[in-house]
C-alpha positions as CSV (number, residue, x, y, z in Angstrom):
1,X,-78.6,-41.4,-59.5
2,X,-78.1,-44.6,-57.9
3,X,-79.5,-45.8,-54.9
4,X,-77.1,-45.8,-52.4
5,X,-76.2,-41.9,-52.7
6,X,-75.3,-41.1,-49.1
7,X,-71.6,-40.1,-48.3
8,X,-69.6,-43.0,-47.6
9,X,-69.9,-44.1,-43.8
10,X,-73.2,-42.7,-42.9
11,X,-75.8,-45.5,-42.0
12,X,-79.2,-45.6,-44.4
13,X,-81.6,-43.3,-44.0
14,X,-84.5,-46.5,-43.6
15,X,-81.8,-48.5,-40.8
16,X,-84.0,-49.1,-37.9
17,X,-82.5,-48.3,-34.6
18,X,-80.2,-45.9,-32.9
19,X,-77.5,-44.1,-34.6
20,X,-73.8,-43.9,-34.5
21,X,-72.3,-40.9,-33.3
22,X,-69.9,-39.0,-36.0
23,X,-66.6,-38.2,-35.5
24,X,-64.9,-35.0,-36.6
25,X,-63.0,-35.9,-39.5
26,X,-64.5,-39.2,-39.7
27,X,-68.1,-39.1,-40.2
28,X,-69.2,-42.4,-39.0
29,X,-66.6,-44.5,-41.0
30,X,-65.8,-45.5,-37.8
31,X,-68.5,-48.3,-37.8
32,X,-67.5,-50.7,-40.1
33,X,-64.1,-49.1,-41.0
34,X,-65.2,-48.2,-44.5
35,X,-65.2,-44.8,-46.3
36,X,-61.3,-44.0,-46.6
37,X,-61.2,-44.6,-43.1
38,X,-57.5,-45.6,-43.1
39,X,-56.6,-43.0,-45.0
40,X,-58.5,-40.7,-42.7
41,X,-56.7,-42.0,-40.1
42,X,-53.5,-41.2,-41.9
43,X,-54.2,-37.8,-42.7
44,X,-55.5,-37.6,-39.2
45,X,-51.9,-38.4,-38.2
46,X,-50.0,-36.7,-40.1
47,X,-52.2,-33.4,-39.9
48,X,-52.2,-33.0,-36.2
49,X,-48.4,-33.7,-36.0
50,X,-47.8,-31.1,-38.7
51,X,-50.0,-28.8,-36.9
52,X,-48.0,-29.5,-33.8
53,X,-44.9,-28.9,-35.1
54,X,-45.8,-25.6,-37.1
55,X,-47.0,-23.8,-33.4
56,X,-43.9,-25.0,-32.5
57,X,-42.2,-22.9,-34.6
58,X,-44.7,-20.1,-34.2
59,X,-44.0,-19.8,-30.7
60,X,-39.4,-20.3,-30.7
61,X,-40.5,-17.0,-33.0
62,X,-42.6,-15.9,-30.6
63,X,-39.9,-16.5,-27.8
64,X,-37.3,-15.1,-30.0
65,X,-39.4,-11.8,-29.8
66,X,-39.2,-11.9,-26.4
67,X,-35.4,-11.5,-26.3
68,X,-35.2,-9.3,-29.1
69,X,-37.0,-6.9,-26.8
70,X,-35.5,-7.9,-24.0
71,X,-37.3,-8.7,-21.1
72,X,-35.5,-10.4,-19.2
73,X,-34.4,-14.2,-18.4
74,X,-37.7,-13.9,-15.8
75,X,-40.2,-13.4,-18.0
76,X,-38.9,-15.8,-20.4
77,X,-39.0,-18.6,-18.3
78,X,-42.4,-17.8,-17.5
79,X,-43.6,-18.2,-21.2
80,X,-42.0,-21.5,-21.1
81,X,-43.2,-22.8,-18.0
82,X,-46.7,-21.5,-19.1
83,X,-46.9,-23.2,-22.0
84,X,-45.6,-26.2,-20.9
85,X,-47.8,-26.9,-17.8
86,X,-50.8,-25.7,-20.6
87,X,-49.8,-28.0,-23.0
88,X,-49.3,-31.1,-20.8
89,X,-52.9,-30.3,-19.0
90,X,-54.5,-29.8,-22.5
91,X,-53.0,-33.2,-23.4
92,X,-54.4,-35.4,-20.7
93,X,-58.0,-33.8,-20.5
94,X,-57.8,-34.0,-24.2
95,X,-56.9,-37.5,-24.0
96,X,-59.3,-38.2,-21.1
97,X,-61.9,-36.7,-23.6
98,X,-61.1,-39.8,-25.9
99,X,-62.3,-42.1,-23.2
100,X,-64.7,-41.2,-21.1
101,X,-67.6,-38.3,-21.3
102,X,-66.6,-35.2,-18.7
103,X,-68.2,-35.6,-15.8
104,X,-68.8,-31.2,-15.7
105,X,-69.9,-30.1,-18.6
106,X,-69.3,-26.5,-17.1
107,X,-65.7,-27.4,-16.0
108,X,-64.5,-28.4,-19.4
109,X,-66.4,-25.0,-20.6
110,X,-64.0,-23.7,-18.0
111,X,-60.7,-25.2,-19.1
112,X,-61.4,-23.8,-22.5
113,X,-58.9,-21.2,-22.6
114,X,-55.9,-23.3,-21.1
115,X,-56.6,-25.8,-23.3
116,X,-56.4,-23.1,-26.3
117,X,-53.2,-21.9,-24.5
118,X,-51.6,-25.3,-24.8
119,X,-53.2,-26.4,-28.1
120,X,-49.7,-27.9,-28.7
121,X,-51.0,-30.5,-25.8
122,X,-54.0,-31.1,-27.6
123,X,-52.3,-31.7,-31.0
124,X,-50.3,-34.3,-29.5
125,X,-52.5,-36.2,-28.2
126,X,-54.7,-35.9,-31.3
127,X,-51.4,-37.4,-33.1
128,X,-50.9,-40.7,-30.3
129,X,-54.5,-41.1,-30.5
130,X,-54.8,-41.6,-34.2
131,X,-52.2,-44.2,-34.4
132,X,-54.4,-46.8,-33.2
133,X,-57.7,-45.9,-33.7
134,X,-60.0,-42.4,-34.5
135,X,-60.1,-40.3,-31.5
136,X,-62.9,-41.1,-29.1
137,X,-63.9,-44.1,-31.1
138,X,-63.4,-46.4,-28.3
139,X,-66.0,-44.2,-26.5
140,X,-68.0,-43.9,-29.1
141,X,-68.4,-47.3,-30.2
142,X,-69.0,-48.8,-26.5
143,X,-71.8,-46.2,-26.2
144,X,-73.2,-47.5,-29.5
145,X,-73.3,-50.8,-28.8
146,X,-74.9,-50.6,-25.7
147,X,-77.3,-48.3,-27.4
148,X,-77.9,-51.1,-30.0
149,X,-78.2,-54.0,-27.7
150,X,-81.0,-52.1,-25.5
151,X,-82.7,-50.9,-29.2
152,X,-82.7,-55.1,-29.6
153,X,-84.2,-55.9,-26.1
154,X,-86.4,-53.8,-26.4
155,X,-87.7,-55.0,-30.1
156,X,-87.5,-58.2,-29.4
157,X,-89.6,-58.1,-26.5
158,X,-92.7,-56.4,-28.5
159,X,-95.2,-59.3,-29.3
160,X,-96.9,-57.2,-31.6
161,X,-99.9,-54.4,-31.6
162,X,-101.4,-54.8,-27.7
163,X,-104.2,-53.1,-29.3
164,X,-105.2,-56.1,-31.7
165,X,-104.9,-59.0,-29.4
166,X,-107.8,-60.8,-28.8
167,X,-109.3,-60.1,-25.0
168,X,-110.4,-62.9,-23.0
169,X,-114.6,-62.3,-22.2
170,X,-115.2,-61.5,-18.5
171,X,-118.2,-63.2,-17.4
């Protein structure tokens, strides 16, 4: 075997320091850009708009259903609205998610089950995201380099073992 046997994009196992965050779908390719990471990207993109598209579809059949038993004009606009205002909410907290950390851990928990409602939200913004960089790499990579920098003050600032420097005699 050779040396270097990791999976492309993970760090060494010997690298000093902290240690990038991975990415679903990306593994930590994100770092230097290596890996198939534009390709990734790519399939990324075209994944989550074909995802998109296909609920799309699911849910005109879905909607057809509805007026094949025929509910009424009510209750169909209802379903649309639903899944509108659910999709467009599941877009901006999942594009929030790409930039910051959530504040409430316990209020995303929360949001769970709109966001699954309007997964076509989510999909979206997956798509958008992906055409400029890996979802929540921005994020990501700011917290890593902060992470590195402190790992680096905080090395270069060790003189050495305290314990074998010499101490001066006390008279």
């Amino acid at each position: 075997m050779s040396e270097n046997s990791a999976a492309p994009g993970t760090p060494p196992a010997a690298a000093p320091g902290p240690r990038p965050e991975p990415i679903r779908f990306f593994g930590t390719t994100w770092v230097d850009h290596d890996g198939g990471y534009g390709l990734r990207r790519v399939g990324v993109a075209v994944g989550s708009l074909a995802a998109a598209v296909a609920a799309c579809f699911v849910l005109r059949f879905a909607y057809e259903g509805l007026e094949i038993a025929d509910v009424g004009g009510f209750v169909g606009v209802l379903v649309i609205a639903m899944f509108s205002i659910c999709s467009a909410i599941a877009f901006r907290k999942t594009w929030e998610g790409f930039g910051a950390r959530p504040e409430d851990p316990s209020r995303e928990d929360a949001l769970r089950g709109l966001k699954s409602i309007g997964f076509i939200g989510s999909l979206l913004a997956y798509f958008v995201r992906s055409l400029t960089e890996a979802p929540g790499e921005k994020l990501r990579r700011a917290e890593y380099e902060t992470a590195r920098a402190q790992y680096e003050k905080r090395r270069s600032t060790r003189t050495g073992n305290p314990a074998a420097r010499k101490r001066p005699k006390r008279r």
